[in-house]
Backbone bond lengths (Angstrom), bond angles and torsions (degrees), N, CA, C in turn:
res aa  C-N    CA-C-N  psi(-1)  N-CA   C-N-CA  omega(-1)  CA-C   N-CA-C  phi
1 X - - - 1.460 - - 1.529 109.85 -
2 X 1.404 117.95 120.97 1.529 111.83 159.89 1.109 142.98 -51.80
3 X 1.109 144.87 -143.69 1.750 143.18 155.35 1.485 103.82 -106.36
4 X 1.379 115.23 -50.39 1.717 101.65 163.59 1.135 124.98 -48.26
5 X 1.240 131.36 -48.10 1.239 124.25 168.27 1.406 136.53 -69.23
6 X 1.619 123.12 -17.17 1.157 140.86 171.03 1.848 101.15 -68.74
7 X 1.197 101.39 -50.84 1.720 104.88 -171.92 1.572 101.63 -70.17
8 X 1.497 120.65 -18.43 1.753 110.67 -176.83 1.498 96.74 -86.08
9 X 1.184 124.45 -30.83 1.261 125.13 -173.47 1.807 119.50 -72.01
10 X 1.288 104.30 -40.01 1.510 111.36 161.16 1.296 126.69 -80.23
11 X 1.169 119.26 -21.95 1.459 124.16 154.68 1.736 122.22 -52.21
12 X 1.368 98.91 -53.05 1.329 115.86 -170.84 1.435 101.43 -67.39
13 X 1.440 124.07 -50.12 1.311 109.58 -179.44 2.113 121.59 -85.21
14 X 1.414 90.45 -20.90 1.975 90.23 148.63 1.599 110.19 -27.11
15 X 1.794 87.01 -74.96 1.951 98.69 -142.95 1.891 82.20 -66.96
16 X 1.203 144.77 -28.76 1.473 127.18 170.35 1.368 119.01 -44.14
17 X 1.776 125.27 -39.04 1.018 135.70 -171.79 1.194 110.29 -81.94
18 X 1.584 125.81 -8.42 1.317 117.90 -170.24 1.754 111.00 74.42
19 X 0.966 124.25 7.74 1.562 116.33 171.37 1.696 121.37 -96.64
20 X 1.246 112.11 144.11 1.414 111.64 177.93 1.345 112.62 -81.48
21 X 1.451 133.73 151.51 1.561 124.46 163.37 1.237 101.84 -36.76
22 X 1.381 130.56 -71.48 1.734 124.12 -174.86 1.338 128.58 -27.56
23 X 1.373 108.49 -28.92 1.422 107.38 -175.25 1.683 112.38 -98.10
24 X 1.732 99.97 -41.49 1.198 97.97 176.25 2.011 123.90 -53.12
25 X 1.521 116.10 -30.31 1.001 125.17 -146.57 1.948 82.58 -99.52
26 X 1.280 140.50 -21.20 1.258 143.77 151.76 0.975 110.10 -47.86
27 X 1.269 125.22 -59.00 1.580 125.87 -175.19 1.011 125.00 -47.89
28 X 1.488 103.76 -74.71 1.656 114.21 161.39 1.293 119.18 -64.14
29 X 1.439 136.68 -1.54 1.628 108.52 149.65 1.756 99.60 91.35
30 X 1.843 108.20 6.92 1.128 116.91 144.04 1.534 152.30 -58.77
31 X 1.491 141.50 73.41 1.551 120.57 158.60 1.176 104.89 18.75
32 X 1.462 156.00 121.74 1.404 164.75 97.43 1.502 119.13 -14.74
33 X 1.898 113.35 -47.44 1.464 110.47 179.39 1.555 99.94 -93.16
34 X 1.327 140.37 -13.63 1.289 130.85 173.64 1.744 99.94 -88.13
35 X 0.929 138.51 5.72 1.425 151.06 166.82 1.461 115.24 -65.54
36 X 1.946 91.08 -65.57 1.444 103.28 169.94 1.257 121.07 -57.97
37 X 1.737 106.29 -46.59 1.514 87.93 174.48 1.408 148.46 -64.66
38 X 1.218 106.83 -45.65 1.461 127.80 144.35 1.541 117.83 -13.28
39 X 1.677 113.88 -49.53 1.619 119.21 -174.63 1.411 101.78 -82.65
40 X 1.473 135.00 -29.52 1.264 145.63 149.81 1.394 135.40 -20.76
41 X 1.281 89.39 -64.00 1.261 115.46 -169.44 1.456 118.46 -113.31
42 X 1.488 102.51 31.78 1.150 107.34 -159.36 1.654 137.79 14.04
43 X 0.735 125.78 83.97 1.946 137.67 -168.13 1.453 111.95 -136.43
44 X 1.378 127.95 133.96 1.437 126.06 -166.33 2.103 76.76 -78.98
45 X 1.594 87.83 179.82 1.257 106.03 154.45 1.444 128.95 -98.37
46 X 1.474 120.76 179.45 1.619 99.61 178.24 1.239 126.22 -76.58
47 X 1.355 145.92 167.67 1.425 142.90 162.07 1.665 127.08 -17.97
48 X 1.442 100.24 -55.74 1.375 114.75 -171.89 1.849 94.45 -68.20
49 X 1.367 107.20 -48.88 1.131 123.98 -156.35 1.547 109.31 -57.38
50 X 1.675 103.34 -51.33 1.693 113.39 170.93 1.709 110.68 -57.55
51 X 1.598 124.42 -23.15 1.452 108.80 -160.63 1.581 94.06 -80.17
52 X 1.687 108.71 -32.68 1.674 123.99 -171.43 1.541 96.24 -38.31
53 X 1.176 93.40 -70.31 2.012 111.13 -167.58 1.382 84.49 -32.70
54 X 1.743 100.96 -73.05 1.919 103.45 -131.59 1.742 95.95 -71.21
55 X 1.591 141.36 6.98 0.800 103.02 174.28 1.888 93.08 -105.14
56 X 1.096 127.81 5.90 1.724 124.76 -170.62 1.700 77.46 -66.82
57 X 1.746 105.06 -60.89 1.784 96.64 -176.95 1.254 148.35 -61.17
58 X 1.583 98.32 8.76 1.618 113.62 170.37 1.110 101.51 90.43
59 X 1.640 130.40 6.58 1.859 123.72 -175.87 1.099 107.81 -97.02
60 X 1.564 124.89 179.47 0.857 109.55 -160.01 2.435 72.13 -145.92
61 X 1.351 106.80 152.73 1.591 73.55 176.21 1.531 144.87 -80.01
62 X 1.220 90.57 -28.20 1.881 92.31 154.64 1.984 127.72 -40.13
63 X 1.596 84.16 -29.32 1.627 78.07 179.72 1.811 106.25 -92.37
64 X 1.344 110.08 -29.84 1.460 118.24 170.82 1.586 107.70 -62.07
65 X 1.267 105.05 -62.45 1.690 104.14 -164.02 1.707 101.96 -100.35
66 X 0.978 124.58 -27.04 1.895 120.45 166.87 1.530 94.79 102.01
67 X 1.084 107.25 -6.54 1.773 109.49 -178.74 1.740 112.06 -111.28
68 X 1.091 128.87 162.80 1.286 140.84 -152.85 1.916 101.41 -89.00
69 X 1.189 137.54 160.17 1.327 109.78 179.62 1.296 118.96 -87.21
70 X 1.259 99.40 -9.18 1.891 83.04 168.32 1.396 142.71 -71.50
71 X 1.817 92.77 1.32 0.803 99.32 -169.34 1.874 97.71 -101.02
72 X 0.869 114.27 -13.55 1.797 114.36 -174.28 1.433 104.20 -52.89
73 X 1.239 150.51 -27.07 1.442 135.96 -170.13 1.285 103.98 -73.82
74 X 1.709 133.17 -26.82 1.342 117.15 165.91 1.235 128.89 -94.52
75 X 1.422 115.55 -2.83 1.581 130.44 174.67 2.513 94.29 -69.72
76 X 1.184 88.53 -49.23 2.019 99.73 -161.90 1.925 85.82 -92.62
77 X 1.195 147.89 -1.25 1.321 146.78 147.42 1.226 108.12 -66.58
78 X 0.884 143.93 -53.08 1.993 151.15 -175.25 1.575 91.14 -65.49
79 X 1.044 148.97 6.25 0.893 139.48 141.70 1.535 137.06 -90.83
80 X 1.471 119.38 -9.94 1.504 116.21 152.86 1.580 99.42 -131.50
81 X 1.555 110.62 -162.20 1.585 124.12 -149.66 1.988 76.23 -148.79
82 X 1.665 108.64 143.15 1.388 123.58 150.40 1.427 125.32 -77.83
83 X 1.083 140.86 112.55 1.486 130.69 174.90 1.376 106.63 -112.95
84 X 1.042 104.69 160.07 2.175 114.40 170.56 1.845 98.22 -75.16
85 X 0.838 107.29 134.00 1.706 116.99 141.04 1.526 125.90 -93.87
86 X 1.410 118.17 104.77 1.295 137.22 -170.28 1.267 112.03 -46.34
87 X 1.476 156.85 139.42 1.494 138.10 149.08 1.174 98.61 -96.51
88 X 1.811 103.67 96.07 1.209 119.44 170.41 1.340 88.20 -178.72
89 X 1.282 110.67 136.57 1.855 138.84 -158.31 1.638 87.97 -119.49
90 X 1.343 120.73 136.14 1.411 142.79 163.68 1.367 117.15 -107.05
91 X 1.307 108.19 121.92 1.604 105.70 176.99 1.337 136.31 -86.45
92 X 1.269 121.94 129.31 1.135 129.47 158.86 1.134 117.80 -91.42
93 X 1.578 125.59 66.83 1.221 144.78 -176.43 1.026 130.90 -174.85
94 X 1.560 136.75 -85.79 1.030 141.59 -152.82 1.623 98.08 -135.37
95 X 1.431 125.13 -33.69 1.353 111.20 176.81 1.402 83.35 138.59
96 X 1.846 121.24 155.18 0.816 118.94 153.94 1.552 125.85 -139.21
97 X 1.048 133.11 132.80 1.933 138.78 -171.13 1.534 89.76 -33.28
98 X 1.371 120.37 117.98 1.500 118.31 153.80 1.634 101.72 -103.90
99 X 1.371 100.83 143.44 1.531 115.78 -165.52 1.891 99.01 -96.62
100 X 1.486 89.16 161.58 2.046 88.28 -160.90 2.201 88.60 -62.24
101 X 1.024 100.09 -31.77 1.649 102.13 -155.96 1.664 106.04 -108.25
102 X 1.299 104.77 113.05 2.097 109.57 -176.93 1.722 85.17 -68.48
103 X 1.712 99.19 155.28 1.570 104.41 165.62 1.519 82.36 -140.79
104 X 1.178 114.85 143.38 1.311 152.37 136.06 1.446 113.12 -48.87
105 X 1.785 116.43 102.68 1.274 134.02 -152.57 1.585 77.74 -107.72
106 X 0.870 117.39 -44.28 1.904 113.51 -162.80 1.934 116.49 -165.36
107 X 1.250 114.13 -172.46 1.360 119.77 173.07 1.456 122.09 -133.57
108 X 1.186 132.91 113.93 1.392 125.33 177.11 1.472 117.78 -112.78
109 X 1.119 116.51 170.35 1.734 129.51 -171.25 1.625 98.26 -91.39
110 X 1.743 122.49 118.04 1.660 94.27 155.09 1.406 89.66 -120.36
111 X 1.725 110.93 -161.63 1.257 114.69 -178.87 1.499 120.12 -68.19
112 X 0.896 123.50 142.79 1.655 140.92 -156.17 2.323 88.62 -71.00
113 X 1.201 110.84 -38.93 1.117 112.34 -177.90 1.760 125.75 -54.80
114 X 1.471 92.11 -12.41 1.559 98.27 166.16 1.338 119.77 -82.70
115 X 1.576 110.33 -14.80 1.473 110.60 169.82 1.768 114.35 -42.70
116 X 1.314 129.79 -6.89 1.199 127.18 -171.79 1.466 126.83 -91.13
117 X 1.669 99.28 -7.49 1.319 119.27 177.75 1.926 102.85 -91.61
118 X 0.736 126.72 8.37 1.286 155.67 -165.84 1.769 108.42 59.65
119 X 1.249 109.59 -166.69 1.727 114.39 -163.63 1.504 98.04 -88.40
120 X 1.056 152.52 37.01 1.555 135.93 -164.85 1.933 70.42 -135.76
121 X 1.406 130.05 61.13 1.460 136.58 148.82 1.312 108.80 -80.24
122 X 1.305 108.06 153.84 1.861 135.86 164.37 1.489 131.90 -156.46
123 X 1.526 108.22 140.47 1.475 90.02 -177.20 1.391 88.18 -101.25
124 X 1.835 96.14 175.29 1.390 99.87 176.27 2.283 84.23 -162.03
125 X 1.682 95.71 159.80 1.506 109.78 172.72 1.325 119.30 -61.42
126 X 1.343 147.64 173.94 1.134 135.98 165.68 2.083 100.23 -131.37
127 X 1.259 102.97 115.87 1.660 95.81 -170.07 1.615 108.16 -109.68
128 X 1.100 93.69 126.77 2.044 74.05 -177.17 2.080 100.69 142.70
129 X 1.290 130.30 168.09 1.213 138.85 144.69 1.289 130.17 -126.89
130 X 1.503 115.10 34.56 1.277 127.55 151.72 1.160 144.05 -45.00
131 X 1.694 100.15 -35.16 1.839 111.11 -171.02 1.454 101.22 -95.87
132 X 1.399 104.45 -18.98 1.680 101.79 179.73 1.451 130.69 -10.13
133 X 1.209 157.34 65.70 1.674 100.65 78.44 1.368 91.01 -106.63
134 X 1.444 161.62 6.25 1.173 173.98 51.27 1.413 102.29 73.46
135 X 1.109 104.40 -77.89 1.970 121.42 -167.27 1.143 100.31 -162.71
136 X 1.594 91.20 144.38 1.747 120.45 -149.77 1.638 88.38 -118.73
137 X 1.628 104.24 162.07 1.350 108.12 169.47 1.801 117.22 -68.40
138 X 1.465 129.80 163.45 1.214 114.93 -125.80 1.676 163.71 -10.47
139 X 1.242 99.00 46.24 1.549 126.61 167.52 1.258 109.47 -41.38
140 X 1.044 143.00 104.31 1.379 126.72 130.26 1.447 155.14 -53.44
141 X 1.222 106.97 107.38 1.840 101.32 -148.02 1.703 104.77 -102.69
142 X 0.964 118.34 153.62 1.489 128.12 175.97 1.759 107.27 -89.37
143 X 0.851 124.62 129.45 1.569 134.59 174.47 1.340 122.84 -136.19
144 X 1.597 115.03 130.31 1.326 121.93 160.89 1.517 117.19 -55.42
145 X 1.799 126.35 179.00 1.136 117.71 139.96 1.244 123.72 -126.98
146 X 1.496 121.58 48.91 1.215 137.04 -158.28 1.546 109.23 -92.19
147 X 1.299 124.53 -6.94 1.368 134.79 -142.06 1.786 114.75 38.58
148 X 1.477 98.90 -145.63 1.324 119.88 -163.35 1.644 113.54 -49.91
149 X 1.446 119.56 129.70 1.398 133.86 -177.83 1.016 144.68 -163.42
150 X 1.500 96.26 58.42 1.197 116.15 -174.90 1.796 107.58 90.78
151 X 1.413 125.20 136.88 1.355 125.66 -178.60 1.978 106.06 -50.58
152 X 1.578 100.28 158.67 1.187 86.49 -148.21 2.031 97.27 179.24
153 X 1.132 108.22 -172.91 1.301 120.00 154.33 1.424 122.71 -122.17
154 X 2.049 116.24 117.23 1.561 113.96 -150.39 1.895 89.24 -126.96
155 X 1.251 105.05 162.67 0.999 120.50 150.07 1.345 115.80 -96.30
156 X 1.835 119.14 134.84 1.564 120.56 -158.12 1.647 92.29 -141.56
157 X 0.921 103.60 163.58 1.647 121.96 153.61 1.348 112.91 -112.01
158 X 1.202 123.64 127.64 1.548 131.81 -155.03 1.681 101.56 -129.63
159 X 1.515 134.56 84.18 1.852 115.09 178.38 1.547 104.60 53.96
160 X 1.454 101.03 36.18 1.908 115.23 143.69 1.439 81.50 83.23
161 X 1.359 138.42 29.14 1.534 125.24 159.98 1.191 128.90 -123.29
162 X 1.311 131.30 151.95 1.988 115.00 176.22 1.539 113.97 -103.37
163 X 1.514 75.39 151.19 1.573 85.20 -171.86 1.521 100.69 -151.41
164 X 1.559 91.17 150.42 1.993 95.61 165.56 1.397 99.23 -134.20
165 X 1.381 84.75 132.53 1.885 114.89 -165.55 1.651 96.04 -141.93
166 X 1.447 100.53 172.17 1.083 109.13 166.10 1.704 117.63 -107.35
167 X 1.206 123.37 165.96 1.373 116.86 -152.46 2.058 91.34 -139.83
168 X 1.614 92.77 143.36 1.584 102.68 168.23 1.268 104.00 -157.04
169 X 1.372 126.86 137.52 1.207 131.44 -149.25 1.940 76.91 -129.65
170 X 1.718 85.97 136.54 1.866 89.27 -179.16 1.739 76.96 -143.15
171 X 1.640 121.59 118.82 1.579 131.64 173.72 1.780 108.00 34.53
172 X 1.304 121.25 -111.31 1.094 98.82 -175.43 2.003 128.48 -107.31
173 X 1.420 98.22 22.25 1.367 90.87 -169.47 1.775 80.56 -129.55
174 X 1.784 98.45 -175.95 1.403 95.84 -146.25 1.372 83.58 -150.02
175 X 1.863 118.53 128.96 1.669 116.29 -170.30 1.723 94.09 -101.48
176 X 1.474 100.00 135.97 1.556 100.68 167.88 1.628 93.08 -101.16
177 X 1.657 103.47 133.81 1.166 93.47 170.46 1.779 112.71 -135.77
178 X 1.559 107.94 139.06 1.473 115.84 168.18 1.430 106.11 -56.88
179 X 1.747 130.27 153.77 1.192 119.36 168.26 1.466 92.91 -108.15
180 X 1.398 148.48 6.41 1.242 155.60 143.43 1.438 114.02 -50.62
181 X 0.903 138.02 104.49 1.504 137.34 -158.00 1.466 97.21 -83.82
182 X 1.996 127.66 -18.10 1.032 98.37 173.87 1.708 120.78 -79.24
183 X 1.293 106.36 24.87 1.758 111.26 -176.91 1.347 113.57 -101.89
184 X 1.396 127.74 130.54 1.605 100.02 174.18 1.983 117.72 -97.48
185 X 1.340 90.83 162.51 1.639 88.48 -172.43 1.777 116.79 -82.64
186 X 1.548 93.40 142.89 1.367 95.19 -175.75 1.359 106.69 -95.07
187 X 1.469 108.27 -168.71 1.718 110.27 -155.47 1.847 86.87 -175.52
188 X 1.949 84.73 117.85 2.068 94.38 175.32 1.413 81.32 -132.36
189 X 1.504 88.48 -174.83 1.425 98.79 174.01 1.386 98.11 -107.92
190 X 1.427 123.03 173.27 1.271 145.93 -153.97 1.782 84.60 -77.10
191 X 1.416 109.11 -64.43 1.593 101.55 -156.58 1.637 116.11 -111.89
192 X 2.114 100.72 45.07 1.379 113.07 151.70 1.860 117.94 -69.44
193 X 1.453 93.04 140.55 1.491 86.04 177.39 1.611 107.50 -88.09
194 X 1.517 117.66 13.36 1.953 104.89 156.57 1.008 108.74 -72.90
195 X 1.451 137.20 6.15 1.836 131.59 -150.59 1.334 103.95 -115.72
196 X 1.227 141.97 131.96 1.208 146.06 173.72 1.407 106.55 -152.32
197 X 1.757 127.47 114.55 1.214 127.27 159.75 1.947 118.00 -68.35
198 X 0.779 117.18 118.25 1.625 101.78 -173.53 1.822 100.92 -94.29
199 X 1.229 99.29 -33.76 1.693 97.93 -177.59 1.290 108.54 161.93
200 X 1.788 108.92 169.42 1.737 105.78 -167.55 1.321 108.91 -110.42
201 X 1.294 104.47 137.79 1.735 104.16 -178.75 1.522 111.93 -67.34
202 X 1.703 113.81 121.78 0.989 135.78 -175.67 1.799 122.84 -71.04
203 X 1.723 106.96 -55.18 1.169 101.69 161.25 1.771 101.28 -154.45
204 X 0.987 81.41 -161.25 1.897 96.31 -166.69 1.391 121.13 -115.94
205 X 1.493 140.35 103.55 1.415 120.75 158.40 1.312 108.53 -104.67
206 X 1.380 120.83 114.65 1.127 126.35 174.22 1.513 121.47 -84.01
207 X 1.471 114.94 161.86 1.235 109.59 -163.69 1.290 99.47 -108.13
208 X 1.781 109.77 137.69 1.572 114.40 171.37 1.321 124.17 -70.93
């Protein structure tokens, strides 16, 4: 079962019960606006979170999902992917010291749909207000490490520093560009050894 289809299915049997999202998501001890989003954006909810619902609705999950509950953590898992989060901050500014050795600061959940960029994903910080209105200072951005793919927004090593810029390749030289217009754009050639594409930022969680 997907998450679209999990959320049409609890919906559908809600409005049977006569309950509003508001009430249902009280009951169970649900977020209401992370509810919505979730149905949006299609995303299951968490474990605890799905038993809340399905028991406000009298289910039990075998009768919701046809499977036993031990088995639900890999039915609502197929819905995101684990990645590392790098401790290492990319600038949107001035450049930042990349160290010879990445460490793995932590692990977070994104959507499983990035699996398509293939598995060599990472998060990493975004430090700086360069990319503005793009990416804000601490952003967390999702990145391939595939290098170059097409113009884009990349994480680079720039004269031994990191940075996330946006990238346009015109024959043989290569524009780094701020999307902050108060930055101006730089310009290497394709086959300087300060230049390193590391990979393209995949998606965005920005910070509130």
């Amino acid at each position: 079962m997907e998450a679209k289809e999990f959320w049409h299915k609890l919906e559908s049997i809600r409005l049977n019960l006569g309950m509003t999202q508001e009430y249902l998501c009280k009951k169970a001890s649900v977020p209401l606006q992370s509810t919505r989003n979730r149905i949006y954006k299609g995303r299951f909810p968490t474990i605890e979170e799905t038993l809340r619902l399905l028991k406000v609705l009298g289910l039990s999950v075998e009768q919701f999902f046809g499977v036993e509950e031990e088995q639900l953590d890999s039915i609502l898992k197929n819905d995101v992917m684990v990645i590392p989060v790098m401790d290492q901050a990319f600038s949107a500014g001035k450049g930042q010291f990349v160290p010879d050795d990445e460490e793995v600061k932590e692990y977070i959940s994104v959507p499983a749909e990035l699996a398509r960029y293939g598995k060599n994903l990472a998060a990493c910080r975004v430090k700086g207000d360069s990319m503005e209105p793009t990416l804000f200072d601490g952003d967390t951005i999702i990145c391939d490490k595939n290098g170059y793919d097409g113009d884009g927004v990349y994480i680079i090593t720039y004269q031994s520093s990191g940075f996330v810029k946006r990238l346009q390749f015109t024959n043989d030289q290569v524009q780094i560009i701020s999307d902050n217009p108060r930055y101006k754009t730089m310009t290497e050639s394709t086959q300087s050894d300060d230049f390193t594409v590391v990979g393209k930022v995949r998606y965005v969680l920005h910070k509130m």
